[in-house]
C-alpha positions in Angstrom: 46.6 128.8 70.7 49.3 126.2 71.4 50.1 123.9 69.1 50.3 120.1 70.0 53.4 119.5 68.2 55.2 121.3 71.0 53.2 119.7 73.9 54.8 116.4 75.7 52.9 112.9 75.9 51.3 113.3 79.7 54.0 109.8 80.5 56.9 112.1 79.9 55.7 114.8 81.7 55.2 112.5 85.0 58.6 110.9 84.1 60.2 114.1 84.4 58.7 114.9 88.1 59.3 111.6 89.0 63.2 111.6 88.3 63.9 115.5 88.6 65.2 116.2 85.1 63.9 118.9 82.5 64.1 118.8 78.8 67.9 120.2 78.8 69.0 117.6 81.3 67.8 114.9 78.8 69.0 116.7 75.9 72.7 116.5 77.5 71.4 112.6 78.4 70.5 111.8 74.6 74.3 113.1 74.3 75.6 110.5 76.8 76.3 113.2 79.0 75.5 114.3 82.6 73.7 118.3 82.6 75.4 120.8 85.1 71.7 120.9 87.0 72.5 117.2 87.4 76.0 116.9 88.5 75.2 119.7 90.9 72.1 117.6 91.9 73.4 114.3 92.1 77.1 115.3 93.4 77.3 114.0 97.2 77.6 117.2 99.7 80.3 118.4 101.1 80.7 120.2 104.3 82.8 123.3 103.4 84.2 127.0 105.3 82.6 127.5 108.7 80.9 124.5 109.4 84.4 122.6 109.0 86.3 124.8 111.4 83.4 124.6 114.2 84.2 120.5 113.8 88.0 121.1 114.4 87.0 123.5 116.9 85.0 120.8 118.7 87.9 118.2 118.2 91.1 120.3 119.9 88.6 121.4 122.3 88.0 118.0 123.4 91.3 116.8 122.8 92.4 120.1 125.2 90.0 119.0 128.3 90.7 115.6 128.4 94.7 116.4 128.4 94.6 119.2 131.1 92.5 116.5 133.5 95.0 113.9 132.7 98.1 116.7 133.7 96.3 117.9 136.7 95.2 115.0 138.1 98.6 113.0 136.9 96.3 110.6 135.1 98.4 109.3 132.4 96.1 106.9 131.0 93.6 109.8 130.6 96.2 111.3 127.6 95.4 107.9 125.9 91.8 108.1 126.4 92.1 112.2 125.5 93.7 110.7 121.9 91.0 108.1 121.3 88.1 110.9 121.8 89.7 113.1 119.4 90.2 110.5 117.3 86.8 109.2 117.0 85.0 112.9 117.3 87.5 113.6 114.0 87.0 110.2 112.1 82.6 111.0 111.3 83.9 114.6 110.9 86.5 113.0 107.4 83.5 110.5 106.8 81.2 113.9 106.6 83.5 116.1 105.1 83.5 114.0 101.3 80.5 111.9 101.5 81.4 109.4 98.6 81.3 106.5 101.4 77.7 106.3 101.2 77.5 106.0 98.1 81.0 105.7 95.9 79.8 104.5 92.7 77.3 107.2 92.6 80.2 110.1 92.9 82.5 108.1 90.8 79.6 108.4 88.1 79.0 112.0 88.4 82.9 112.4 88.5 83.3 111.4 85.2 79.3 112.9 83.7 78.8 109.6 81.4 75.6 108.4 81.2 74.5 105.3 79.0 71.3 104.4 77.8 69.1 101.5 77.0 66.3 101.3 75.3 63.5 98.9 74.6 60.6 97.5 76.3 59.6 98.2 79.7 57.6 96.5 82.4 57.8 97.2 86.4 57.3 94.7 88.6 58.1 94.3 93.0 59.8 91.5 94.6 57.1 89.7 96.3 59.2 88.3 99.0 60.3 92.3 100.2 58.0 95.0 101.3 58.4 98.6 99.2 61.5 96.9 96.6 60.6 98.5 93.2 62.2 97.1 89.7 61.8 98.8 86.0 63.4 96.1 83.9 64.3 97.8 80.2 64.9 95.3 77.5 66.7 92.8 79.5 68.1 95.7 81.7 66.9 95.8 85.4 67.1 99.1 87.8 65.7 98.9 91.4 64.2 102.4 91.8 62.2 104.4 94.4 58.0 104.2 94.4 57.9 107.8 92.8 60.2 106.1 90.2 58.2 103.3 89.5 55.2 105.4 89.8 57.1 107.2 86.8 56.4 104.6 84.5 53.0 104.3 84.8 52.7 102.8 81.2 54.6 99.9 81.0 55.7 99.9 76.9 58.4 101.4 74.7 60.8 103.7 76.7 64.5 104.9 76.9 65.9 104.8 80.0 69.2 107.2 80.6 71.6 105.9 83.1 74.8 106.3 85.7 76.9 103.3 84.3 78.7 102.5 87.7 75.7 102.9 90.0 72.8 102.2 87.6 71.1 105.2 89.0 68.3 106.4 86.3 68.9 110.3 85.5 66.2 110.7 82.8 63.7 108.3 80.3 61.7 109.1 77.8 58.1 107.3 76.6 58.9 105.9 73.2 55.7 105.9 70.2 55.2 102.7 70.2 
């Protein structure tokens, strides 16, 4: 028979799907820190080995057609256009290759793993004047967070919210007694 001591309140447990984190990640929270499973997580992606050189492949490709036209038909504009092309089929390729440009302050926060926390009373509320715009306010601290995140906090009352400093993005919260 399991004991109840070792049983989480049924808020925690749908805090935890709601915001992806396990008892280890908010262990590493408590700490101030980021877990590995969430830096892994919460790291932007990066296009690595093949799929790189298929992109450079596509560029000189590009680059090569549009310069043998211009040589062959002694279309010397077309060498300008040919190093426009390559240009812009290479410039999404950089913006793909190290995301951080979506979202900066989110990779700068995982960069560096330190996560705050506030703690206090919680309510949710939506902006009235915006369809689907979701708010947890903490204390005197406001997040805007996703509908499965304000879904999350069900209970409005006592909780601890862990947070990205830069990018205010919630990583874990517990239900506090109250």
């Amino acid at each position: 028979m399991q004991s109840t001591s070792n049983k989480r309140p049924p808020s925690n447990v749908i805090l935890m799907q709601a915001l992806r984190f396990d008892p280890r990640d908010l262990a590493a929270n408590r700490e101030g820190n980021l877990s590995q499973r969430q830096i892994t997580r919460l790291q932007p992606p990066r296009i690595q080995g093949l799929a790189f050189w298929v992109m450079i492949g596509h560029v000189a490709v590009i680059f090569a057609v549009l310069g043998m036209i211009a040589i062959i038909s002694q279309q010397w504009g077309l060498l300008l256009v040919a190093v426009i092309a390559a240009g812009m089929t290479g410039m999404p390729m950089m913006m793909v290759r190290d995301q951080k440009f979506m979202r900066p302050d989110l990779g700068k926060d995982v960069q560096k793993g330190v996560v705050k926390s506030v703690c206090g009373m919680t309510t949710r509320h939506t902006d009235p004047d915006k369809k689907r715009n979701y708010y947890i306010t903490v204390d005197e601290t406001t997040f805007e967070v996703t509908s499965k995140m304000y879904g999350g906090f069900f209970q409005e009352g006592n909780y601890c919210v862990y947070y990205l400093p830069r990018s205010r993005t919630i990583v874990s919260a517990e239900r506090l007694s109250d």
